[in-house]
C-alpha positions in Angstrom: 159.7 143.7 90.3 159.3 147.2 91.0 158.2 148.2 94.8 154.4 149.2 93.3 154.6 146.0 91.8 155.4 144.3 95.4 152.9 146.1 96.9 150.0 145.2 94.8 150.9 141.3 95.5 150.9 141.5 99.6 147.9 143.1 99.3 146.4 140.7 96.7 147.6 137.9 99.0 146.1 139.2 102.6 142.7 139.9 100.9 143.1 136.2 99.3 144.3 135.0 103.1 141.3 137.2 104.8 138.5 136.0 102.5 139.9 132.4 103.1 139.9 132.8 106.8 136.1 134.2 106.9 134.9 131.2 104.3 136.6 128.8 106.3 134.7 130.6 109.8 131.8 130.7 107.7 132.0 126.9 107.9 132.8 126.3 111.4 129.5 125.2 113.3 128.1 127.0 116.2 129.3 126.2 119.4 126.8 125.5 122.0 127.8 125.0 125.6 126.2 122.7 127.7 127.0 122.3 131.4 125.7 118.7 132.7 125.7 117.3 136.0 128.8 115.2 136.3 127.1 112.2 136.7 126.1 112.3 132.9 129.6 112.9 131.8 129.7 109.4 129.5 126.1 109.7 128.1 126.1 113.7 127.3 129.7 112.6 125.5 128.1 110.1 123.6 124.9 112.1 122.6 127.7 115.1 121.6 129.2 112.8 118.9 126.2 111.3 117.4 124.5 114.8 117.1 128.0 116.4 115.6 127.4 113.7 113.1 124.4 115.0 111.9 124.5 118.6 112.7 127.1 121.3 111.5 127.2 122.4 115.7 130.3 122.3 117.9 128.9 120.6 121.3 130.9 121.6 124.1 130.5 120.1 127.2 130.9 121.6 130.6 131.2 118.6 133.7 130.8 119.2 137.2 128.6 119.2 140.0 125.3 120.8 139.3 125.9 123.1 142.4 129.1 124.5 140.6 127.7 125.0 136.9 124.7 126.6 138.6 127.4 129.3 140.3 129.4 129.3 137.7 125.9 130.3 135.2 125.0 132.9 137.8 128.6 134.7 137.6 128.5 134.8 133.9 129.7 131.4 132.4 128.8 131.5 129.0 126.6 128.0 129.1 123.9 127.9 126.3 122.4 124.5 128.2 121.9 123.7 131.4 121.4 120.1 132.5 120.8 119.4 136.3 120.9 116.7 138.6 118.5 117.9 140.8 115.6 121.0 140.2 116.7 122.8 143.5 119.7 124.1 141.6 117.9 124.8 138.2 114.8 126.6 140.8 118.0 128.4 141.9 119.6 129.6 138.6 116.2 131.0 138.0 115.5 133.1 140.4 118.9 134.3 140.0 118.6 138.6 139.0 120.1 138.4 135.5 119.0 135.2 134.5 116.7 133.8 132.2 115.5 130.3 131.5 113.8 128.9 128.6 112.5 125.6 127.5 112.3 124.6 130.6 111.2 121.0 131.3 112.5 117.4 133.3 114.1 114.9 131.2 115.7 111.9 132.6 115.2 110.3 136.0 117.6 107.8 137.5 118.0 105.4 141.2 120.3 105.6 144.2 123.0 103.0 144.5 124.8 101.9 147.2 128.3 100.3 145.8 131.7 98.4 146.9 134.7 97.9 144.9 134.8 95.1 142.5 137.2 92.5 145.1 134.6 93.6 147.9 133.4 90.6 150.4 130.4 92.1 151.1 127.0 90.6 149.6 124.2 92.2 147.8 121.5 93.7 150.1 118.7 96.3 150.1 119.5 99.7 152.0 116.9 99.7 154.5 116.0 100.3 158.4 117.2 96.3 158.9 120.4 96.3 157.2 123.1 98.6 158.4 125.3 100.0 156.6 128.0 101.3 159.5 128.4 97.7 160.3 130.0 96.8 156.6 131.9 99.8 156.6 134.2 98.6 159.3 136.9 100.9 159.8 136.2 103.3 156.2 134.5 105.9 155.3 131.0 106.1 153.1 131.9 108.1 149.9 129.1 110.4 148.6 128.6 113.9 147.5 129.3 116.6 149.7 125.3 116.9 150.6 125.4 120.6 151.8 125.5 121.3 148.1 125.7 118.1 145.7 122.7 116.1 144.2 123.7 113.1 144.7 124.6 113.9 148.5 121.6 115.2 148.7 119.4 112.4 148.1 121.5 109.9 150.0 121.1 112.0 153.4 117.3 112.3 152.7 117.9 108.4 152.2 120.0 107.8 154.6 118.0 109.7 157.5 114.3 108.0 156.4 116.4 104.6 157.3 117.0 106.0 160.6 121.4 105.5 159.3 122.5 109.0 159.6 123.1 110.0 162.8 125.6 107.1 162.8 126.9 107.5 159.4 127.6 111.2 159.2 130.8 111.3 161.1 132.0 108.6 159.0 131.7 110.4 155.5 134.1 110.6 152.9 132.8 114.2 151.3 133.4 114.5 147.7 133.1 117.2 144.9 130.6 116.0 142.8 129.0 112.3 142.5 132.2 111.1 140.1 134.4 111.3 142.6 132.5 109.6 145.4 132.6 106.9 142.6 136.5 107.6 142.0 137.1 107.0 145.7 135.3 103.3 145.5 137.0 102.8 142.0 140.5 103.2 143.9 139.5 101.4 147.6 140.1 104.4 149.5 136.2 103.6 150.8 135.1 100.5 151.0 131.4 101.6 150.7 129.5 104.7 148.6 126.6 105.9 147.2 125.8 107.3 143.9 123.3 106.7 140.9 123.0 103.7 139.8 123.7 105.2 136.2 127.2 106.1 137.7 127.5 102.5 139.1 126.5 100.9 135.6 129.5 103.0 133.6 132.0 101.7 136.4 133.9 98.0 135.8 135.7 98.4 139.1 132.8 99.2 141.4 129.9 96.4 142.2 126.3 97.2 142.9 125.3 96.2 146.3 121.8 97.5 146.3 119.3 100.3 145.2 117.8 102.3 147.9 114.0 102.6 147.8 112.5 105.3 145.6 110.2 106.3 149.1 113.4 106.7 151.0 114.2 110.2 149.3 113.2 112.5 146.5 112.6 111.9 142.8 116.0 112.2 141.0 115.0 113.8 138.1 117.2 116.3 135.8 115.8 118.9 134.4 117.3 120.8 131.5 117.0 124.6 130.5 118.5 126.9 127.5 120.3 130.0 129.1 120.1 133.4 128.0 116.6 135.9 126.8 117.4 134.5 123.1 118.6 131.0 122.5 120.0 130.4 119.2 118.0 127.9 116.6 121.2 125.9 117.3 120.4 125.7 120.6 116.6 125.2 120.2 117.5 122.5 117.5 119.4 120.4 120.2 117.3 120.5 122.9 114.7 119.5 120.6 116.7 116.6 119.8 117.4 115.9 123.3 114.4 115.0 123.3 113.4 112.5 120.4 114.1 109.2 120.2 117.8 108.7 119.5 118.9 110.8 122.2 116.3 108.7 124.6 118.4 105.5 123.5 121.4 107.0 124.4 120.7 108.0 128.1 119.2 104.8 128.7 122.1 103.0 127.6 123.9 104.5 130.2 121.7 103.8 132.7 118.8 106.8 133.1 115.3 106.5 132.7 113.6 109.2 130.3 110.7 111.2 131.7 108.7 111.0 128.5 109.0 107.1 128.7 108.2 106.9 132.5 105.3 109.4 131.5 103.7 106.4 129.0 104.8 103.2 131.3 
């Protein structure tokens, strides 16, 4: 074969290799990012997989503490959805310079736990101002969310102090990242009490439920979700739009949150 000859065929061959490479990108699905509160890590996992099913999109989520993503957002993360645990940190984001929301609305709303590991002694009772809750910690330390910054910790202070329990409970915290590691900490016995959602509580077989706290005793926990940037893609539209139908509603309440639209027509 002369060198012409050789020449002809490597090109022949990188424009075969090129146009292969862009049909094959050509089928890739968009990616759409979506940074959710970590206490929705199982049902936004679940909800990824059915709508992959259905939809040529590659869903990536994001987990952490709403406080974080909302930082992280801010500084230039390149999230496409943004699903809060609390609408302090999506009232936040927005008001953020460089930063625009869209889409805008609450969807799920959930309940405040208070939990022991599995093996735990202690009996099931009602977080109020007649049942406290430094007596059954004996010598541990309550888990929860760091509440200068995380949801979760957030609402159980607020809790917490309407009960007239802080004062005597804050020196005894065991501060955590985000609400799945509060959980993590009662999961492993390192605190023998802890408060999280009771979604969070439901998705755990080595933690117990020991009681709700009253839905007076702190804010609504709703989560509101937003699309990030001046002009979301249709993919993006498209999934928040599923988000909110029907399939996606059976989903989040099978991991233990309450949908907005259904609490709306109870």
């Amino acid at each position: 074969m002369s060198l012409r000859s050789l020449v002809r065929l490597c090109i022949v061959h990188a424009l075969a290799l090129s146009l292969g490479m862009g049909s094959l990108s050509a089928l890739a699905g968009e990616r759409v990012k979506v940074f959710a509160a970590a206490s929705l890590t199982d049902a936004v996992d679940a909800l990824a997989e059915a709508y992959e099913r259905d939809h040529d999109v590659d869903i990536v989520p994001v987990y952490a503490a709403s406080s974080t993503l909302a930082r992280q957002i801010a500084n230039g993360a390149p999230a496409t959805v943004y699903l809060s645990a609390n609408e302090r940190w999506m009232d936040w984001l927005d008001a953020q310079e460089g930063i625009t929301l869209s889409h805008r609305h609450d969807v799920l709303s959930n309940r405040l736990a208070l939990i022991a590991p599995r093996d735990s002694y202690l009996e099931d009772f009602t977080p109020d101002e007649t049942a406290s809750i430094a007596e059954r910690l004996g010598e541990g330390r309550l888990a929860l969310g760091n509440p200068e910054h995380v949801p979760a910790g957030i609402y159980a202070k607020q809790a917490l102090t309407s009960l007239g329990q802080w004062t005597s409970l804050a020196p005894r915290l065991a501060r955590a990242d985000n609400v799945r590691s509060a959980l993590a900490l009662v999961e492993r016995g390192e605190a023998p009490l802890g408060v999280v959602y009771a979604s969070d509580a439901q998705a755990s077989d080595k933690v117990k439920t020991l009681g709700l706290f009253p839905d007076a005793s702190h804010e609504p926990i709703i989560y509101p979700m937003a699309l990030i940037g001046d002009a979301p893609s249709d993919a993006a539209k498209s999934l928040a739009d599923w988000l909110d139908g029907r399939q996606a509603a059976a989903i989040f309440q099978r991991f233990g949150f309450a949908t907005v639209a259904a609490e709306d027509a109870s």
